[in-house]
C-alpha positions as CSV (number, residue, x, y, z in Angstrom):
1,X,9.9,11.6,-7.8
2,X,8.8,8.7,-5.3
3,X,7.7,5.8,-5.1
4,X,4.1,4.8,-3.8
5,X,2.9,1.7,-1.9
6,X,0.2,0.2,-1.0
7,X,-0.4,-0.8,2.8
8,X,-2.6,-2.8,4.7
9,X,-1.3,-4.8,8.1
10,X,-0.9,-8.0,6.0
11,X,1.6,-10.2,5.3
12,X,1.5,-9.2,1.9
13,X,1.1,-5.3,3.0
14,X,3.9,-6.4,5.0
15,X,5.9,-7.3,2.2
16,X,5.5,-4.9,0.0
17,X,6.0,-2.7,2.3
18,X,9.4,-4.1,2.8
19,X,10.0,-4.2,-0.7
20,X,9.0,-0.6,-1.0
21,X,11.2,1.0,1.7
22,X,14.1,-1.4,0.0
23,X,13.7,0.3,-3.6
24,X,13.5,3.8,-1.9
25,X,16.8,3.5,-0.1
26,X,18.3,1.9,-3.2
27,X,17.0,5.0,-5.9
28,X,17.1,7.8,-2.9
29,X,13.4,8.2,-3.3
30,X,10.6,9.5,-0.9
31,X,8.5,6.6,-0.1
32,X,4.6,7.3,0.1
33,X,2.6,4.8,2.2
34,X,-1.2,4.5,1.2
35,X,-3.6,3.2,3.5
36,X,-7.0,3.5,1.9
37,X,-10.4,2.7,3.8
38,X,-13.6,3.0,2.3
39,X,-14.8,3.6,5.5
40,X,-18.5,2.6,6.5
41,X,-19.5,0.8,9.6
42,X,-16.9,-1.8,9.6
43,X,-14.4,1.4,10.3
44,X,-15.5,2.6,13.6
45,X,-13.2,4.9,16.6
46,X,-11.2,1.3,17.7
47,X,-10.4,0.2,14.3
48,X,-9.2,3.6,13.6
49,X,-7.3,4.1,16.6
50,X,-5.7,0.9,15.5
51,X,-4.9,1.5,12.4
52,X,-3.3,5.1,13.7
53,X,-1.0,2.9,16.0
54,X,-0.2,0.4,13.7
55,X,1.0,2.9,11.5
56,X,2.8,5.1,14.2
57,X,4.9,1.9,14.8
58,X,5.4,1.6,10.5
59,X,6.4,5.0,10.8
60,X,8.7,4.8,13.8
61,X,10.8,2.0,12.0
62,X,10.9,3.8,8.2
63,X,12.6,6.5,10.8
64,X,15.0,4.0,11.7
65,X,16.3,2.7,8.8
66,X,16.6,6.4,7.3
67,X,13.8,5.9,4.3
68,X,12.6,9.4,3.5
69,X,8.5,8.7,4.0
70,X,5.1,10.0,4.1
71,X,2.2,8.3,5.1
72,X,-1.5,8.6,4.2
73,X,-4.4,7.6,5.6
74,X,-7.3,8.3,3.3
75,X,-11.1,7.3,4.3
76,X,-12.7,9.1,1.8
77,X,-15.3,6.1,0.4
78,X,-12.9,5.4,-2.8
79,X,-11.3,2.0,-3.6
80,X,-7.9,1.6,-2.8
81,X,-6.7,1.4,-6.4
82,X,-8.1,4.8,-6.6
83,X,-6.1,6.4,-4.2
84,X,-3.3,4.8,-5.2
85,X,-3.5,6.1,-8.9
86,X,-3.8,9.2,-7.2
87,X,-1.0,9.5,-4.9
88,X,1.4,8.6,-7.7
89,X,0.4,11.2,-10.2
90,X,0.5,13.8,-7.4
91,X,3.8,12.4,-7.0
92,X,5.5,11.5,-10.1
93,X,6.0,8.1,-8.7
94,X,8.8,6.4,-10.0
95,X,6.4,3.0,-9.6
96,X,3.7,1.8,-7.4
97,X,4.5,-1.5,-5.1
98,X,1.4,-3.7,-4.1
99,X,1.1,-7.3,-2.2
100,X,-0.6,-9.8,-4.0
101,X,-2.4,-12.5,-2.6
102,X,-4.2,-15.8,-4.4
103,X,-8.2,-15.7,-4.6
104,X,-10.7,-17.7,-6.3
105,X,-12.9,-16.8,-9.2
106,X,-15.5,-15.9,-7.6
107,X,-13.7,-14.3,-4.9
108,X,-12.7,-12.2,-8.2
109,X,-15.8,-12.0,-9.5
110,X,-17.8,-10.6,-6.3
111,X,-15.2,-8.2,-4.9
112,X,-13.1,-7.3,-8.2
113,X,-9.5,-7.0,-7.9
114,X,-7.7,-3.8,-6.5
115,X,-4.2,-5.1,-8.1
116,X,-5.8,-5.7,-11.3
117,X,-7.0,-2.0,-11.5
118,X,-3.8,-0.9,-10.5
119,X,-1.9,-2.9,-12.9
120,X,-4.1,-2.1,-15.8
121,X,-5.1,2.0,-14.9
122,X,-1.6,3.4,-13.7
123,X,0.2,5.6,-15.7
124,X,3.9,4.7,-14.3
125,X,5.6,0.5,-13.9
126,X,3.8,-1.4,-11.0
127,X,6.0,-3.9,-9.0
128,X,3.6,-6.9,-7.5
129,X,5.4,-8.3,-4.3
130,X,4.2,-11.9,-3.2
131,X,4.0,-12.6,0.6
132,X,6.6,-15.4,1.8
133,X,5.3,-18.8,2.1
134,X,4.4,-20.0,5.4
135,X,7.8,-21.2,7.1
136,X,10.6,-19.4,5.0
């Protein structure tokens, strides 16, 4: 058993990550952190360079505050709900924890909604963490 989350160096990726190492040290659980990139132009040799340090650091402080962890990088062209789905069937997740952020509509509309897939297409509970508010 595990649990799986989501991460991208957000504040909302931030917080669930927080919220995900929390629950993992709380149920003894391996923690498996997903960072999922279609890939493409955007994600060139710097960006992945610095994604790989940005997730050496992640993985440096899960060390020190004794969460059991994995981390994933996946570029393989899928959305990020898919890999997500995926990673907690291969795992028998206990749950999957994802960052939620406020969009428009149309924002909605034009680049559909990773958290909504999740929610709606995973086979095990989701938790969806909200980023604190600007000055708390």
């Amino acid at each position: 058993m595990s649990i799986v989350v989501g991460y991208v160096p957000t504040k909302e990726g931030r917080a669930a990550l927080s919220r995900a190492a929390e629950e993992a040290r709380l149920r003894g659980r391996k923690l498996i952190v997903v960072n999922s990139h279609r890939g493409g132009r955007e994600f060139d040799g710097d960006e992945a360079r610095r994604f790989d340090e940005l997730l050496e650091t992640l993985e440096k402080s899960l060390d020190e505050q004794g969460v059991a962890h994995e981390v994933r990088t996946l570029v393989r062209g899928n959305d990020p709900s898919e890999d997500l789905i995926a990673a907690a069937e291969e795992s028998d997740a206990d749950f999957i924890v994802i960052g939620l952020r406020r969009r428009t509509p149309v924002g909605k509309l034009i680049l559909g909604s990773n958290a909504q897939r999740i929610l709606l297409d995973a086979s095990c509970p989701v938790l969806a963490v909200k980023a604190p508010v600007d000055g708390d």
